[in-house]
C-alpha positions in Angstrom: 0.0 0.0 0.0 2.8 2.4 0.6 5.0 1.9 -2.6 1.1 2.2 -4.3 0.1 5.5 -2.8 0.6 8.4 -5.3 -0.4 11.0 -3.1 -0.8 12.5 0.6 -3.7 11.6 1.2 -3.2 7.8 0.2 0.0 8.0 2.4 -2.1 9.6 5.5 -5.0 6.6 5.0 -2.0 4.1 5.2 0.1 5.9 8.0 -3.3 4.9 10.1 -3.1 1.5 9.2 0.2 1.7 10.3 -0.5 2.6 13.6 -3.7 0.4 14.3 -1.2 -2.3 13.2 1.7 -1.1 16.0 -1.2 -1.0 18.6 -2.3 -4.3 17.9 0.9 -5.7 18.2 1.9 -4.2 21.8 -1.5 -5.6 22.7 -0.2 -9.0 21.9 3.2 -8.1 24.3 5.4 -8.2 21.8 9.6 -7.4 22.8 10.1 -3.6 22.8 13.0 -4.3 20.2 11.3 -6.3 17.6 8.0 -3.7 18.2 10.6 -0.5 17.5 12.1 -1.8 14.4 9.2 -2.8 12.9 7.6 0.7 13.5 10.6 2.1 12.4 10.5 0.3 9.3 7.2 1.0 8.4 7.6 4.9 9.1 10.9 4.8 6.9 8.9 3.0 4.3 6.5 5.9 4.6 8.8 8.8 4.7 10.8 7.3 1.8 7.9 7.1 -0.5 6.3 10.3 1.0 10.1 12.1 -0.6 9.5 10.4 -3.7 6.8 12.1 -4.7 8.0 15.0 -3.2 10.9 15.1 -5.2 8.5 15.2 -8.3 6.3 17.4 -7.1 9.6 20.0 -6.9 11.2 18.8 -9.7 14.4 17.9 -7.5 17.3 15.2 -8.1 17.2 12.4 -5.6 21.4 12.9 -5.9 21.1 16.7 -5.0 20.2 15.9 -1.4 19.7 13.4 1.3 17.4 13.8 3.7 18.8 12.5 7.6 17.0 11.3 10.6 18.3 12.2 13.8 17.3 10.7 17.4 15.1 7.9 18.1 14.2 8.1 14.3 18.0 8.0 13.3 18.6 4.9 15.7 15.7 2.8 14.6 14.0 2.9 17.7 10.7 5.0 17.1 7.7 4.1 19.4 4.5 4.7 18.1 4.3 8.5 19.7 6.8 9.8 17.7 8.0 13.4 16.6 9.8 14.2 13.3 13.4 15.0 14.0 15.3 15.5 10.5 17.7 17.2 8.6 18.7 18.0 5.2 22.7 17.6 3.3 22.2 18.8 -0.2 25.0 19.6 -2.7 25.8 22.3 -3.4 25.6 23.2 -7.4 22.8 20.6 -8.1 20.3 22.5 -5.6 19.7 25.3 -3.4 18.7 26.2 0.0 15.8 28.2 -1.2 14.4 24.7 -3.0 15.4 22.1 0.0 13.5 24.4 2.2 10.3 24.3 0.2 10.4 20.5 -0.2 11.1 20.3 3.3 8.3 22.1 4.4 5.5 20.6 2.1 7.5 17.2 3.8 7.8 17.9 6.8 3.5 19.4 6.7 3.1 16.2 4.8 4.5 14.0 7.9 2.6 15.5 10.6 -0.8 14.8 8.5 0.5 11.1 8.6 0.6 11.2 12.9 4.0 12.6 13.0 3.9 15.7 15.4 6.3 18.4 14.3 9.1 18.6 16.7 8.4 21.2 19.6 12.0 21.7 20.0 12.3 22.8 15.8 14.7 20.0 14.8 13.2 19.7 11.1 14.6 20.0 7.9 12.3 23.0 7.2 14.7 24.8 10.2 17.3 26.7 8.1 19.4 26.0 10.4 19.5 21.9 10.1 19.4 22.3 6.0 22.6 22.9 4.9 25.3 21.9 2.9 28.7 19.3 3.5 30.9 21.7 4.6 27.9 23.3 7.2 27.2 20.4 8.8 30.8 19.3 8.9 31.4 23.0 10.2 28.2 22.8 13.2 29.2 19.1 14.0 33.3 20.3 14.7 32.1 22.8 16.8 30.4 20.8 18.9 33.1 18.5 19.4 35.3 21.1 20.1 33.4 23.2 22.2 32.2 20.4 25.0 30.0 23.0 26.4 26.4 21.5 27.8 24.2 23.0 24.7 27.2 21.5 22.7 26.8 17.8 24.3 22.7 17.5 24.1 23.1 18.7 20.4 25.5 16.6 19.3 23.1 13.3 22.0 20.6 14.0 19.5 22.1 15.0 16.5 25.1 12.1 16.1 22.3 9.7 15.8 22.0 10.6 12.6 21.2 8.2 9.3 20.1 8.6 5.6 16.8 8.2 4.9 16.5 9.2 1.3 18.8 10.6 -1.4 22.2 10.2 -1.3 23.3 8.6 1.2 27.2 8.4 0.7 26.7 12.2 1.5 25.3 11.3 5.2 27.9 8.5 5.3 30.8 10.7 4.6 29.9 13.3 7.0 29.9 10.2 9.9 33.7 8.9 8.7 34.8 12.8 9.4 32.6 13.0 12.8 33.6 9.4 14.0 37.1 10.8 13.0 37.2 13.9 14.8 35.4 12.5 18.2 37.9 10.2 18.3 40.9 12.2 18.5 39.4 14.4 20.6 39.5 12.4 24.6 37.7 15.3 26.7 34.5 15.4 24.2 34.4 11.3 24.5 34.9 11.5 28.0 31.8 14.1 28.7 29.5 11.8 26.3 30.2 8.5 28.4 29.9 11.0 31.6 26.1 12.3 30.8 25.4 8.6 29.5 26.5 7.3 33.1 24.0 9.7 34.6 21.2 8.1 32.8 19.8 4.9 35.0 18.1 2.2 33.3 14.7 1.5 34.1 13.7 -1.0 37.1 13.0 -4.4 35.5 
């Protein structure tokens, strides 16, 4: 039903089945692992096709760009209240800010009429600030490596979690080779990251 919907509104009537489906099965008990991938499956499956037709609809190459998922979305562990949280690399030369921020607010519009909330906080591509080129986000992510400050450490909690969704994705998987690179050679940044994670206690049970 999703690689068969042409349009919005056949993706909203399936996004419901979706989560009638996702209820059903955490009725039945089923292992919070299994129950997130699968959800996060079917909302990829969703987003993916809901780009596709974007990328008609604006007359944009699927090499331009790729569109990223950050957070729970980016780790494959959305539950079935989930918020967007997503992000935009294009190249530069094959498309402009001006056009990535149109399709990614008709997407991101498009997403919340399919029960995905737009994030409160404004982490959306449609956010100039999170759709940008290689050398931005390589830019942001290096300063918040370098920096360690608290603002630096819950950007880069949410933001490192980051994978391709649509597009290009040797674009997204570039950009982790130079983050993965820099974190590593950088011991104070790592050592604040495993700090906050140590302050996080797992649930009882």
């Amino acid at each position: 039903a999703v690689r068969r919907a042409g349009d919005c509104d056949a993706l909203v009537s399936t996004a419901a089945d979706v989560r009638r489906l996702s209820h059903h099965l955490v009725a039945q008990g089923g292992a919070a692992a299994q129950l997130t991938g699968l959800i996060s499956h079917l909302n990829d499956r969703l987003a993916v096709r809901l780009l596709t037709i974007g990328t008609r609809r604006f007359n944009l190459g699927e090499q331009s760009f790729c569109w990223v998922s950050f957070g729970s979305e980016g780790r494959g562990e959305q539950t079935i209240a989930t918020d967007q949280d997503n992000g935009i690399l294009f190249v530069e030369g094959k498309a402009t800010k001006e056009r990535m921020l149109e399709l990614a607010d008709w997407a991101n519009e498009a997403l919340a009429a399919c029960g995905f909330p737009l994030c409160r906080g404004n982490i959306m591509a449609r956010n100039p600030a999170w759709c940008l080129n290689y050398e931005g986000w390589d830019t942001l992510f290096a300063a918040w490596i370098d920096r360690g400050d608290p603002d630096a450490l819950l950007n880069a909690s949410i933001f490192f979690d980051f994978r391709p969704l649509f597009g290009d994705a040797g674009l997204a998987n570039g950009l982790r080779e130079d983050v993965v690179a820099r974190a590593q050679r950088n011991a104070r940044f790592l050592k604040q990251m495993a700090d906050n994670t140590l302050r996080n206690r797992p649930p009882a049970g």
